[in-house]
C-alpha positions as CSV (number, residue, x, y, z in Angstrom):
1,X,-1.3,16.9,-22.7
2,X,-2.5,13.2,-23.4
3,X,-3.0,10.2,-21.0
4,X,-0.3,8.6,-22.5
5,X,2.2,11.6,-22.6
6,X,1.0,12.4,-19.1
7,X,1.7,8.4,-17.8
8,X,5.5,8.7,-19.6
9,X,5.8,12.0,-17.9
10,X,5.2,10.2,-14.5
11,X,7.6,7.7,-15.4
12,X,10.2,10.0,-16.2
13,X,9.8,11.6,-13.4
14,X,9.8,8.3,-11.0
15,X,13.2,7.3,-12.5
16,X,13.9,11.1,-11.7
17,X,13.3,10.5,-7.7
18,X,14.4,7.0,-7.3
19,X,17.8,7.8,-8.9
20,X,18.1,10.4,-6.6
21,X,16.7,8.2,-3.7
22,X,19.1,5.5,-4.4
23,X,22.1,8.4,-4.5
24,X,21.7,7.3,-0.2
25,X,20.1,4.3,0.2
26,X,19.3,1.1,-1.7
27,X,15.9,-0.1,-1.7
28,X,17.2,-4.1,-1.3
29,X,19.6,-3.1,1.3
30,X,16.1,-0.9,3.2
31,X,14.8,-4.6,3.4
32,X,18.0,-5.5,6.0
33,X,16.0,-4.7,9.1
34,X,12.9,-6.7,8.5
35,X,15.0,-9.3,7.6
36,X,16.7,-9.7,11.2
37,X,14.5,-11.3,12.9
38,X,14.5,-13.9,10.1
39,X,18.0,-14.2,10.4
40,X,17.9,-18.1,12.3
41,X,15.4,-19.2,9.1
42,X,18.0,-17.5,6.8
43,X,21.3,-19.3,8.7
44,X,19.3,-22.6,8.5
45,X,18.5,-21.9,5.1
46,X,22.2,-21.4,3.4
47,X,23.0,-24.3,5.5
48,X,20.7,-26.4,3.4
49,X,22.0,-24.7,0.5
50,X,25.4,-25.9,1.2
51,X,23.5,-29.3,1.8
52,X,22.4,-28.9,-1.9
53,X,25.1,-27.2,-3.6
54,X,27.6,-30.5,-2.5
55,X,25.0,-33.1,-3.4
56,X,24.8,-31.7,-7.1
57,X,28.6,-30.9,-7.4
58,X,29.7,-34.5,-6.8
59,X,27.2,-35.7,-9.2
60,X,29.8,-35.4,-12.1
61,X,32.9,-36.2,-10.2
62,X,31.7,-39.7,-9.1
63,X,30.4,-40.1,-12.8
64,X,34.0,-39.0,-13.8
65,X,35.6,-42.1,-11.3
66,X,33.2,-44.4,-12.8
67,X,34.6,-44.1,-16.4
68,X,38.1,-43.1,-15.7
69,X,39.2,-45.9,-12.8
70,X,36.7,-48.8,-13.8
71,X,35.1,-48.5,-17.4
72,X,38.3,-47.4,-19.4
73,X,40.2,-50.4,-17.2
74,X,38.0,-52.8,-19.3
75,X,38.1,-55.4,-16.4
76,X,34.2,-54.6,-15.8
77,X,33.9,-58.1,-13.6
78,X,36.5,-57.3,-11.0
79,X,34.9,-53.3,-11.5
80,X,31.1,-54.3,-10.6
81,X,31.1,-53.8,-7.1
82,X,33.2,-50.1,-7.2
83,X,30.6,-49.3,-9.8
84,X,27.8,-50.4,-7.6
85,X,29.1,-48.8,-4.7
86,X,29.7,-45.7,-7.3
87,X,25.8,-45.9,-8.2
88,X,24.6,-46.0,-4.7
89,X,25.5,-43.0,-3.7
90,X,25.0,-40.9,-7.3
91,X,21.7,-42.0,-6.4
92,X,22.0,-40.8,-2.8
93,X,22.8,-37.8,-3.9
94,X,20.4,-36.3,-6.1
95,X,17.9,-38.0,-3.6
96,X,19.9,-35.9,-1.2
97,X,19.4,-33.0,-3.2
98,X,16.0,-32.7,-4.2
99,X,14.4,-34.2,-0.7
100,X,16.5,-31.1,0.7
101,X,15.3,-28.7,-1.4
102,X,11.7,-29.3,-0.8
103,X,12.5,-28.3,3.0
104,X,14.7,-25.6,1.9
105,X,11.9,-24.3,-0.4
106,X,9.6,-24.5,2.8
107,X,11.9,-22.6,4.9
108,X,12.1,-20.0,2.5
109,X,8.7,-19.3,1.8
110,X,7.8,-19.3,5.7
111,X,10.7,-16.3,6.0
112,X,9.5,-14.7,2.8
113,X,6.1,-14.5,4.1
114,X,6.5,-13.6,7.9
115,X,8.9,-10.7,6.5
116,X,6.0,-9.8,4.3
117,X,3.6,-9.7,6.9
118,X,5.8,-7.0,8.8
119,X,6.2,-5.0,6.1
120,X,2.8,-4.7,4.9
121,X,1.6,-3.7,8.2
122,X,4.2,-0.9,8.4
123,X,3.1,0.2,5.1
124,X,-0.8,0.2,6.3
125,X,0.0,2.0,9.4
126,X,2.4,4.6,7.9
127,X,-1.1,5.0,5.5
128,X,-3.2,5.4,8.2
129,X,-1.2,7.9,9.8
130,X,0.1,10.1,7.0
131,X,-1.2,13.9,7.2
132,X,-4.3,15.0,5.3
133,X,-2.0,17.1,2.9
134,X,-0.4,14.4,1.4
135,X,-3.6,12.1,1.3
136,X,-5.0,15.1,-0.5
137,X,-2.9,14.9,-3.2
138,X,-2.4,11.4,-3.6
139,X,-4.3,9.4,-6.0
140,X,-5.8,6.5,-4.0
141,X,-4.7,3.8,-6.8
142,X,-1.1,4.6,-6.1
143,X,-1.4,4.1,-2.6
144,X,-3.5,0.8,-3.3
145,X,-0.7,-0.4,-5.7
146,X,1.9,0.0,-2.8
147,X,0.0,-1.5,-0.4
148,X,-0.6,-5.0,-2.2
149,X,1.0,-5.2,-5.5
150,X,4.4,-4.0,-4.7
151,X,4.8,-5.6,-1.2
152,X,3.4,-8.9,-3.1
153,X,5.8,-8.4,-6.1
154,X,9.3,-8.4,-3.4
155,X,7.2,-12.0,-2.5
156,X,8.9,-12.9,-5.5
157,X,12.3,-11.3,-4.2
158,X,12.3,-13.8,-1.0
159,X,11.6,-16.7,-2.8
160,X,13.7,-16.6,-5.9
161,X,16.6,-14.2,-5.4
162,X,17.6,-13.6,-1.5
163,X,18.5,-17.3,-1.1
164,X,18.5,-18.0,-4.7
165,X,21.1,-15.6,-5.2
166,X,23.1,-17.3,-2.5
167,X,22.5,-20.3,-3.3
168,X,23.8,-19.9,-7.1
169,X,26.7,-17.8,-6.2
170,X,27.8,-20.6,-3.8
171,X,26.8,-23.4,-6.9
172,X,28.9,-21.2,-9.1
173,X,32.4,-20.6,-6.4
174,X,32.2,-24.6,-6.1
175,X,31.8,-25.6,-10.0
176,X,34.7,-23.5,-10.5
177,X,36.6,-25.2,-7.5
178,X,35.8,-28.6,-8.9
179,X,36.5,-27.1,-12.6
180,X,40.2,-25.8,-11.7
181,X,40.8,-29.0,-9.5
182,X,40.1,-30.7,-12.3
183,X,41.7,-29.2,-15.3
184,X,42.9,-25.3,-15.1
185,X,43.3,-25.0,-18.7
186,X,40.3,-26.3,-19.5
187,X,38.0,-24.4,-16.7
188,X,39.5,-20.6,-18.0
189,X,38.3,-22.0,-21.8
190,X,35.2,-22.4,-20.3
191,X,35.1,-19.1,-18.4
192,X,35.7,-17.4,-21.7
193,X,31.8,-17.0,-22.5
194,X,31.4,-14.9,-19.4
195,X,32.2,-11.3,-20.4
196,X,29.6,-12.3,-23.4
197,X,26.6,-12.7,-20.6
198,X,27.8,-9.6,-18.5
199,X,27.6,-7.6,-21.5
200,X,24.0,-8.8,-22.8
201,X,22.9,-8.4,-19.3
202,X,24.4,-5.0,-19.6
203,X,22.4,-3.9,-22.2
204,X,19.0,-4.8,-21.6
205,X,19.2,-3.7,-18.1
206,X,18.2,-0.1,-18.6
207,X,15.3,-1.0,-20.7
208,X,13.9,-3.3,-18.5
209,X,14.3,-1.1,-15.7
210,X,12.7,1.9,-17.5
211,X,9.9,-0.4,-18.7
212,X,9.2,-1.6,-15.2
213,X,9.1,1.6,-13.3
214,X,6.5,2.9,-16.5
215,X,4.6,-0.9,-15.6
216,X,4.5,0.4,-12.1
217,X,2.7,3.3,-12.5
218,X,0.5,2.1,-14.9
219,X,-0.8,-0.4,-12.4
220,X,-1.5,2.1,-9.9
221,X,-3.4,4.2,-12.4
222,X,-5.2,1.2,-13.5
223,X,-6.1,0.3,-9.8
224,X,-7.2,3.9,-9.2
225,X,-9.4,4.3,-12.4
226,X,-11.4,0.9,-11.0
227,X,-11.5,2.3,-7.7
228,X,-12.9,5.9,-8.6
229,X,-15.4,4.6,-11.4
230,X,-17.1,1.9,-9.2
231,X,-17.6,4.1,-6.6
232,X,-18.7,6.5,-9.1
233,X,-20.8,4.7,-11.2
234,X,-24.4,5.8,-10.7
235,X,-23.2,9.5,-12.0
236,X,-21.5,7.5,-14.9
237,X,-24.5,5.6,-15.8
238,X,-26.8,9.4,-14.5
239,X,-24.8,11.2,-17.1
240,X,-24.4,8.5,-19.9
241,X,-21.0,8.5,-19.9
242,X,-19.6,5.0,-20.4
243,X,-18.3,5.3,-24.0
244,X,-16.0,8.0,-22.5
245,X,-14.7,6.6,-19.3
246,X,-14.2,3.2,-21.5
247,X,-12.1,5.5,-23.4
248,X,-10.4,6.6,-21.2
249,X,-9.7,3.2,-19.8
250,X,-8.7,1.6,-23.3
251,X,-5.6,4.1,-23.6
252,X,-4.8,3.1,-20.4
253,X,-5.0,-0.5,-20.7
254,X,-3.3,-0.3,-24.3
255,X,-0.6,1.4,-22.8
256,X,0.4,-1.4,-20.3
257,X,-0.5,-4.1,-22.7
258,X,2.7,-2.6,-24.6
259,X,4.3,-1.8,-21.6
260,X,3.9,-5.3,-20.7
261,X,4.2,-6.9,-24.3
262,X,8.0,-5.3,-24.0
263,X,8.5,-6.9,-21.1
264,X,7.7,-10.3,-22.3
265,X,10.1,-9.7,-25.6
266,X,13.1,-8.6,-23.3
267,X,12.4,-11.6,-21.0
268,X,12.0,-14.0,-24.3
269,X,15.5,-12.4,-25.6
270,X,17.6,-13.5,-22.4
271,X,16.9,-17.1,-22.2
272,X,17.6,-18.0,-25.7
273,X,20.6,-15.6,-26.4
274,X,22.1,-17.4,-22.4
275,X,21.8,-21.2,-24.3
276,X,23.6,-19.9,-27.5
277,X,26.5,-18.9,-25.4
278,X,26.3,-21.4,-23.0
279,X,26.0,-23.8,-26.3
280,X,29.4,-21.6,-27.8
281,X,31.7,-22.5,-24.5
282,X,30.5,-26.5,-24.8
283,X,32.1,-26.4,-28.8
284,X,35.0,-24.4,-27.7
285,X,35.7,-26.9,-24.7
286,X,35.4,-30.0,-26.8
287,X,36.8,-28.4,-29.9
288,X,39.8,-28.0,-27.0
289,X,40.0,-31.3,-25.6
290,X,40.0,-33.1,-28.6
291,X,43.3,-32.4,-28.9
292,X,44.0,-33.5,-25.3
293,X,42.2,-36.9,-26.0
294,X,44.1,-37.6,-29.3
295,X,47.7,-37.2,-27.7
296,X,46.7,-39.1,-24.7
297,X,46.9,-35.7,-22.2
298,X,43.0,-35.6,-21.3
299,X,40.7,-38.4,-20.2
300,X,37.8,-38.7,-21.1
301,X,36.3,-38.9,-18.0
302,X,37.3,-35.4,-17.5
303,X,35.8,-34.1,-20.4
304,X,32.9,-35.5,-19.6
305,X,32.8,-33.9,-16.1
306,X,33.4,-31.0,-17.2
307,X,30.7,-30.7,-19.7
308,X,28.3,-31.3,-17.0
309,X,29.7,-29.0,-14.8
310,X,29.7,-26.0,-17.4
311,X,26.4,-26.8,-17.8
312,X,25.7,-26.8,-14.1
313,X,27.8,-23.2,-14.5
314,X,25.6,-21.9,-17.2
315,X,22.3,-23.3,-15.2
316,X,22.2,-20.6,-12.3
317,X,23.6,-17.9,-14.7
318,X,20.5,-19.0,-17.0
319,X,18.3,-18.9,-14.3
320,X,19.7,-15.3,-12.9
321,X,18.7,-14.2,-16.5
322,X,15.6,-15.0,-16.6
323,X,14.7,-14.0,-13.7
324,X,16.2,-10.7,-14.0
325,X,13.2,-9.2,-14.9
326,X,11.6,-10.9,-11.4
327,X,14.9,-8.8,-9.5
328,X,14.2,-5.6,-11.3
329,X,10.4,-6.1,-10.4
330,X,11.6,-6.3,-6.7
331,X,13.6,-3.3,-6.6
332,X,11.3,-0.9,-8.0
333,X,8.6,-2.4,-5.8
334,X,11.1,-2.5,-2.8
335,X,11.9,1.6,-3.6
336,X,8.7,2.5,-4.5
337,X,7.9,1.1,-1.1
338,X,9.9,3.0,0.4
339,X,9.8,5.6,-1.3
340,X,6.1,6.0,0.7
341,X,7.6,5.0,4.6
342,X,10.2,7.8,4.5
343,X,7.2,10.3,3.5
344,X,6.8,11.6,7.4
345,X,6.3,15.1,6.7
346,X,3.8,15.9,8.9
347,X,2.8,12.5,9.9
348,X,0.4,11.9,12.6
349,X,2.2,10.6,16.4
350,X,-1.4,9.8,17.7
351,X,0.6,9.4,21.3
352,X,3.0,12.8,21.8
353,X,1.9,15.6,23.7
354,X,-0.2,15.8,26.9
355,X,-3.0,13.5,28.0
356,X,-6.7,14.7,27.5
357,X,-8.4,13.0,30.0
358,X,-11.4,14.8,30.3
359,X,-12.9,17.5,28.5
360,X,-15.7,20.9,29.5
361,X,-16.3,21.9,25.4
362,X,-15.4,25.5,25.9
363,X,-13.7,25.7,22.5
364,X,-11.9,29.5,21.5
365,X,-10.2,30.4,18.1
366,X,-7.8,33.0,18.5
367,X,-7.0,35.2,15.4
368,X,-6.9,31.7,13.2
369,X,-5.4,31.9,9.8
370,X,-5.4,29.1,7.7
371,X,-4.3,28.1,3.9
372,X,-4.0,24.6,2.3
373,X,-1.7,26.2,-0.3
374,X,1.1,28.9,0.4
375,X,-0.9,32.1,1.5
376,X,-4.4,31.2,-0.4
377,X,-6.0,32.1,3.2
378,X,-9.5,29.9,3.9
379,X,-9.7,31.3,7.2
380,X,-8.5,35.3,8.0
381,X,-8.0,36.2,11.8
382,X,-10.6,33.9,12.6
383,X,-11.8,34.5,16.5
384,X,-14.6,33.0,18.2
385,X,-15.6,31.6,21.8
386,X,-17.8,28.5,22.3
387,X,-19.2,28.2,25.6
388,X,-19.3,24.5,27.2
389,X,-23.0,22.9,26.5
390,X,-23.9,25.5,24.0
391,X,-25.2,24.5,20.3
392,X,-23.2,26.7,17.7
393,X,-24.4,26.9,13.7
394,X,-21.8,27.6,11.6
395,X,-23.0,29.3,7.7
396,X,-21.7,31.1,4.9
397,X,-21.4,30.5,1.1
398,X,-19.8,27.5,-0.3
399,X,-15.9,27.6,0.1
400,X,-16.7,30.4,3.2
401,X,-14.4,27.9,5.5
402,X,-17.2,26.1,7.6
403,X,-15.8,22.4,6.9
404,X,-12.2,23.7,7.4
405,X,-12.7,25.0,11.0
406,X,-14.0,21.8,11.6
407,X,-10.8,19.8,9.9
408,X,-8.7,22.2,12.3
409,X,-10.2,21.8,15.4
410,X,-9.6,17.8,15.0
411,X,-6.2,18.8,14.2
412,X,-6.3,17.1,10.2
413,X,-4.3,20.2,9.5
414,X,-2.3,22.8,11.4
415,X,-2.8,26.5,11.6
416,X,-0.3,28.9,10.2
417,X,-0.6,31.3,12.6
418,X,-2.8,32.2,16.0
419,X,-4.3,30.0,18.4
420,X,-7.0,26.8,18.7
421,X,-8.0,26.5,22.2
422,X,-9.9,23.5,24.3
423,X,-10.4,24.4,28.0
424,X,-7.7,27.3,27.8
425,X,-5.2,24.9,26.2
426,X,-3.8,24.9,22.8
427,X,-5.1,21.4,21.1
428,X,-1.2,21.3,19.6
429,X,-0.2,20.4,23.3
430,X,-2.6,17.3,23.5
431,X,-1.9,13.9,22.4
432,X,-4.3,13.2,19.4
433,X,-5.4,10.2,20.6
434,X,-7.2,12.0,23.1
435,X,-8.7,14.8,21.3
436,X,-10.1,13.2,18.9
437,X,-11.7,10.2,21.3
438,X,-13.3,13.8,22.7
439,X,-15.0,14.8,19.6
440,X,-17.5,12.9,17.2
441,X,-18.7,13.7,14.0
442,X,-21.3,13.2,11.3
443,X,-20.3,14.3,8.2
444,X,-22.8,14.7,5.3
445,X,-21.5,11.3,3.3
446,X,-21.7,8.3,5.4
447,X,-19.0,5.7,5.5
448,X,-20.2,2.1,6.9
449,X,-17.3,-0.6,6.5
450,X,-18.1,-3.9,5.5
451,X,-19.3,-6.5,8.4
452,X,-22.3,-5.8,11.0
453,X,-24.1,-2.8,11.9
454,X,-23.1,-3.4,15.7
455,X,-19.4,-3.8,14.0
456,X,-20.5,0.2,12.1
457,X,-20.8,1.4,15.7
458,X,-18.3,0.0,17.9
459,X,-15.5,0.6,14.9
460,X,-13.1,-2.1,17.0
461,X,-13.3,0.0,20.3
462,X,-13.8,-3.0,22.6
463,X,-15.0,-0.3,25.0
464,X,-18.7,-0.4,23.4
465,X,-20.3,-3.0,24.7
466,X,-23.7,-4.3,23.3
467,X,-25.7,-2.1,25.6
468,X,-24.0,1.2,24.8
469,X,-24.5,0.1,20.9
470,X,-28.6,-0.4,21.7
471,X,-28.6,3.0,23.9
472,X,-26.8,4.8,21.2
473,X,-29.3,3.2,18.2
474,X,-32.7,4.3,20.4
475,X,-31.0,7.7,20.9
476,X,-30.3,8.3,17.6
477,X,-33.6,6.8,16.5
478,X,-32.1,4.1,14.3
479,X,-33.9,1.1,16.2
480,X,-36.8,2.2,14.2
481,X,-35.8,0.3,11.1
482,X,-33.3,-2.1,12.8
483,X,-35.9,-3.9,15.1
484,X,-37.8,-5.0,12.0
485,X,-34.6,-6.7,10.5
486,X,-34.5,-9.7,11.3
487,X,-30.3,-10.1,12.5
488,X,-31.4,-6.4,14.1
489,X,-27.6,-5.3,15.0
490,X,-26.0,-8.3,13.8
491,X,-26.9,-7.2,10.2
492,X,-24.6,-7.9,7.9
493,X,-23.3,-4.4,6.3
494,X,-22.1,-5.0,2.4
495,X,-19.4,-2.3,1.0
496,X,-20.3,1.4,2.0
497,X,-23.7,0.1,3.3
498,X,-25.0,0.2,-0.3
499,X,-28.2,-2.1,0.8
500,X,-29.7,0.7,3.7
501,X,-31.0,4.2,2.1
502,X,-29.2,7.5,2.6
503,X,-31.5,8.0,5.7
504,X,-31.0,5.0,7.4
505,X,-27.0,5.2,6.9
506,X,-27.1,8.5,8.2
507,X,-29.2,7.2,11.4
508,X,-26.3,4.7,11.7
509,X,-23.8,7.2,11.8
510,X,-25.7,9.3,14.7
511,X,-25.4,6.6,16.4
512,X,-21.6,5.7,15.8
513,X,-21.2,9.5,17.2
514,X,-23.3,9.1,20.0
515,X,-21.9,5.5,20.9
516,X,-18.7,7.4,21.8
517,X,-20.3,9.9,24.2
518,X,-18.3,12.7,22.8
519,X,-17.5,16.0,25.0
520,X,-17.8,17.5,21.5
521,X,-20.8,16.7,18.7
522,X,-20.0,17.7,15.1
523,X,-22.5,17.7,12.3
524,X,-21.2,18.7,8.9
525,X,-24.0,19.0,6.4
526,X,-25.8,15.5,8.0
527,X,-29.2,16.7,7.1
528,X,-28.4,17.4,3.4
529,X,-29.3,14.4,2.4
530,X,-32.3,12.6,3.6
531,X,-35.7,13.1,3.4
532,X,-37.8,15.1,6.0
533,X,-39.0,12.0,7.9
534,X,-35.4,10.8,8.5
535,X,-34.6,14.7,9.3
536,X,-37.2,15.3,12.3
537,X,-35.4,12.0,13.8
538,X,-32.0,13.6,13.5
539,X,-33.4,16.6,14.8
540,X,-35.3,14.9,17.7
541,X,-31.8,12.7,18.0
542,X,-29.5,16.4,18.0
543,X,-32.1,17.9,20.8
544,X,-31.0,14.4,22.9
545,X,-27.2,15.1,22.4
546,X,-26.8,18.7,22.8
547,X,-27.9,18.8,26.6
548,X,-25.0,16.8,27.1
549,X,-22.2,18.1,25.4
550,X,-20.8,21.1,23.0
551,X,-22.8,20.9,19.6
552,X,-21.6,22.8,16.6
553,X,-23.8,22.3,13.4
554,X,-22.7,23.2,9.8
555,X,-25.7,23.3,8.1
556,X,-27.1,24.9,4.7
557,X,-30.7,24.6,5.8
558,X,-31.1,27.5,7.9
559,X,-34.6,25.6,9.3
560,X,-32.4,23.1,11.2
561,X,-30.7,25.8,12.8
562,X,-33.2,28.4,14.2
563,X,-32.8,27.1,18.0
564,X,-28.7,27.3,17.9
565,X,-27.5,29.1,21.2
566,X,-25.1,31.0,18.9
567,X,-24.8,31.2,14.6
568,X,-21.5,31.9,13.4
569,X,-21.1,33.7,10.0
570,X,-18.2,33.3,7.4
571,X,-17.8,34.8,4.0
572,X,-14.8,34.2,2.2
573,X,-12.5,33.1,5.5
574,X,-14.1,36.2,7.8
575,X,-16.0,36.2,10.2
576,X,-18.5,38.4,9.8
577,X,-21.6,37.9,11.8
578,X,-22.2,36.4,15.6
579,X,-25.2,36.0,17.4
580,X,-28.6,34.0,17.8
581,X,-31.0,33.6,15.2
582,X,-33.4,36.5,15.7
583,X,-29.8,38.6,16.6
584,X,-29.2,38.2,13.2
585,X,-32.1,38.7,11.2
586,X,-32.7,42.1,13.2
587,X,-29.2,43.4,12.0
588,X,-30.7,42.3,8.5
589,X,-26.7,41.4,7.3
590,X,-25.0,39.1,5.9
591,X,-26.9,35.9,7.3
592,X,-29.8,37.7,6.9
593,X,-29.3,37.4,3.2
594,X,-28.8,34.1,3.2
595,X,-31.9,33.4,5.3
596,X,-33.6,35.7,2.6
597,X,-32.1,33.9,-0.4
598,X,-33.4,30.6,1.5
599,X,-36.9,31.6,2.4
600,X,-38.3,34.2,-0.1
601,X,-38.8,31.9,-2.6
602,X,-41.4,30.1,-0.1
603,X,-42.5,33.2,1.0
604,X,-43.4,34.6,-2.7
605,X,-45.1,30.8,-4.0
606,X,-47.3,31.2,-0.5
């Protein structure tokens, strides 16, 4: 299947789920409870609306005195002072009007943006607590897109629809008060355009929608393809493959360029086709009242208030149009939005369960099975014991389950059936919180956030103070290179730490680990990557941690692991193998192959 039937698919299937979501709950109404504690801004809001509303509705009924009681009179001289009386406050009140609709605009925009605030950090938290399954399988981009564009799209909502929308239903109840008080006859002639705009409003509705909800996703794609290709780029530029990911890019960015190009010819279509009927109820109310005005039934004062006030009535209907596509915008963004916070399968309560206070490292598995997908077991009956203090190996073949026992035991996933133990005590019973503050880890890729390298190590935990952070870099050997910087721990960091090598990032994240003084010390592949220099340090910097806490090493280098208390085996989710180095090679099994696939090569070139 193509990009582009693959992107309409996704749409299709969007429209799918949010017409099912919408079945029991409205996005717009989901946005209630973050508007609450706005409600006072809200209140004082309408009230200026009302403010408004009556200083533009009285606009064309003092005009309508003026020529009615003193300029048809013809007595102008003995009129002069009415009409200067009259002029006063016309211009009162559309200084009345437009000074309060500056504030009013204010007040808006500060409730807009504080209800923003709330619901962006909901949707960042719900992120950072959602459950590895789902964060396997969704794309980055799409969460990105949530995150920002669609919480910065309903900014649009706040300020031109919640108290627009009040504000021009309000405009619209008092024109036609004014209207009937006036002339009933002539206010339902000029009601008779309306069915004409509820039917074209009608029928570009559903396109628009569709078109937004396909915008939508093409954004988030669009987001996610940056993402993944700058991070990627060295193995795009290794592997010479820019004409193909720009490629791949041009159908996407074609496809919301006439995604978008629709959009912009449905908006242009509203505003126009509004005039020409707004344009049709002014003929048919003048071709009307001319008959009114001949016989002497009509003044002409109120013909002239009442064109003004059908075009004030056709002004917020205009303006309802064309912003329609800025409404539909908002409640895909507001559903899409939610669509992500009521996702809590499996989300993370980093605060239920027991409190883990302290920690010995005896860790046991007890007939583990595990599978990411139905009953594809990764791990089979899994058991093992892990003394407190000892330094464990764990090895197989790729895809044996080494990095998944590790995933487990922090609890990123849950076990299908038997038992993970900490001290004699499932881990499910433990707050998460806790057991994870217990256990550090240094994976194989190093992640350094943008800011200092003190900033790297402390990751926010006010705990760390500037001493721990120096201990932690000497233990971990990374004051090596930071004593000859010239900021030393205040270094800036730049995005993913592209400006240190592979071995000093790696140094950095020893030290992150160690900074924590964990009860449990993971390494997951951390030598695979730097040079043999940078490896004796890690080495030197493992020896330094071990004698204080329970080490466990995933390691493909079998040379890094010869001095391990214990080497666990897997193949294919088993375990198959258990015992010390020179245990194992005497059995001459399964990690004795390994060792042999490893080594022999060395063996045979010496």
């Amino acid at each position: 299947m193509s990009i582009t039937a693959n992107i309409k698919e996704e749409a299709r299937q969007q429209i799918e789920l949010e017409k099912q979501a919408r079945m029991g709950k409205g996005g717009l109404r989901r946005l209630l409870p973050y508007l609450r504690p706005q409600l006072p801004l809200l209140f004082f809001s309408m009230f200026l609306v009302i403010i408004i509303n009556g200083a533009t509705l009285i606009q064309p009924f003092i005009l309508q005195i003026v020529i009615d009681k003193h300029l048809k009179v013809g007595n102008i001289s003995n009129a002069m002072t009415p009409i200067i009386w009259l002029g006063i406050a016309y211009f009162a009140a559309i200084a009345i009007s437009s000074g309060v609709q500056i504030f009013q605009a204010m007040v808006v925009a500060k409730m807009g943006q504080n209800t923003l605030m709330h619901i962006r950090r909901d949707v960042f938290f719900h992120i950072m607590h959602l459950p590895m399954r789902f964060l396997d399988r969704y794309a980055s981009g799409r969460l990105i897109t949530r995150a920002t564009n669609d919480v910065e799209t309903l900014n649009e909502l706040f300020a031109d629809v919640l108290v627009g929308l009040m504000k021009d239903t309000l405009l619209l109840i008092g024109i036609i008060t004014m209207m009937l008080i006036l002339d009933w006859q002539l206010a339902l002639i000029a009601f008779a355009t309306t069915p004409l705009i509820l039917l074209v409003t009608v029928l570009i509705r559903k396109a628009l929608r569709r078109n937004f909800i396909l915008m939508k996703g093409l954004i988030g794609r669009i987001n996610g393809f940056f993402a993944e290709n700058i991070s990627g780029m060295r193995l795009v530029q290794i592997y010479h493959r820019e004409k193909a990911k720009r490629n791949e890019f041009e159908i996407l960015n074609d496809e919301y360029c006439r995604s978008t190009s629709l959009q912009i010819k449905l908006n242009s279509l509203l505003r126009p086709v509004m005039e020409i009927i707004n344009t049709i109820g002014i003929v048919v109310l003048i071709a009307y009242a001319s008959r009114g005005l001949v016989q002497g039934v009509l003044q002409i004062g109120v013909l002239y208030a009442f064109t003004a006030y059908i075009k004030q009535f056709f002004q917020p209907i205009n303006d309802m149009a064309e912003k329609y596509s800025t409404i539909q915008s908002a409640v895909v963004s507001a559903e899409r939005i939610f669509e992500l916070l009521d996702n809590k399968e499996g989300q993370e309560d980093l605060h239920a369960g027991q409190p883990l206070k302290s920690v010995r490292g005896h860790i046991e598995f007890r007939n583990v099975w595990f599978a990411y997908e139905e009953e594809d077991w990764v791990l089979r009956d899994v058991s093992l014991t892990i003394e407190p203090g000892q330094s464990v190996a764990i090895v197989g073949a790729t895809g044996a389950g080494k990095t998944t026992i590790i995933a487990l035991l922090l609890r990123f996933y849950d076990i299908q059936k038997g038992q993970i133990l900490i001290d004699g005590q499932d881990i499910r019973l433990f707050r998460l919180s806790d057991l994870r503050r217990q256990i550090a880890i240094v994976h194989q890729e190093v992640f350094l956030f943008s800011g200092t390298i003190a900033d790297n190590i402390r990751l926010g935990d006010d705990y760390i103070d500037d001493d721990q952070i120096a201990i932690a870099l000497k233990t971990a050997y990374a004051d090596t290179f930071i004593s000859g910087l010239s900021r030393q721990m205040e270094t800036p960091v730049t995005e993913r730490g592209s400006t240190f090598s592979a071995g000093q990032r790696q140094l950095l994240s020893f030290a992150r680990a160690i900074a924590r003084q964990p009860a449990i010390f993971i390494l997951d592949e951390a030598t695979a990557n730097i040079d043999t220099e940078t490896e004796q340090y890690v080495q030197q910097s493992i020896a330094n941690v071990a004698r204080k806490c329970t080490t466990i090493i995933i390691a493909h280098r079998l040379s890094t692991i010869r001095n391990c208390d214990m080497i666990i085996v897997l193949d294919h989710g088993h375990l198959v193998e258990l015992g010390s180095h020179t245990e194992l090679l005497e059995r001459n099994g399964r990690y004795a192959e390994l060792y042999q696939a490893q080594f022999a090569p060395e063996a045979y070139q010496a």
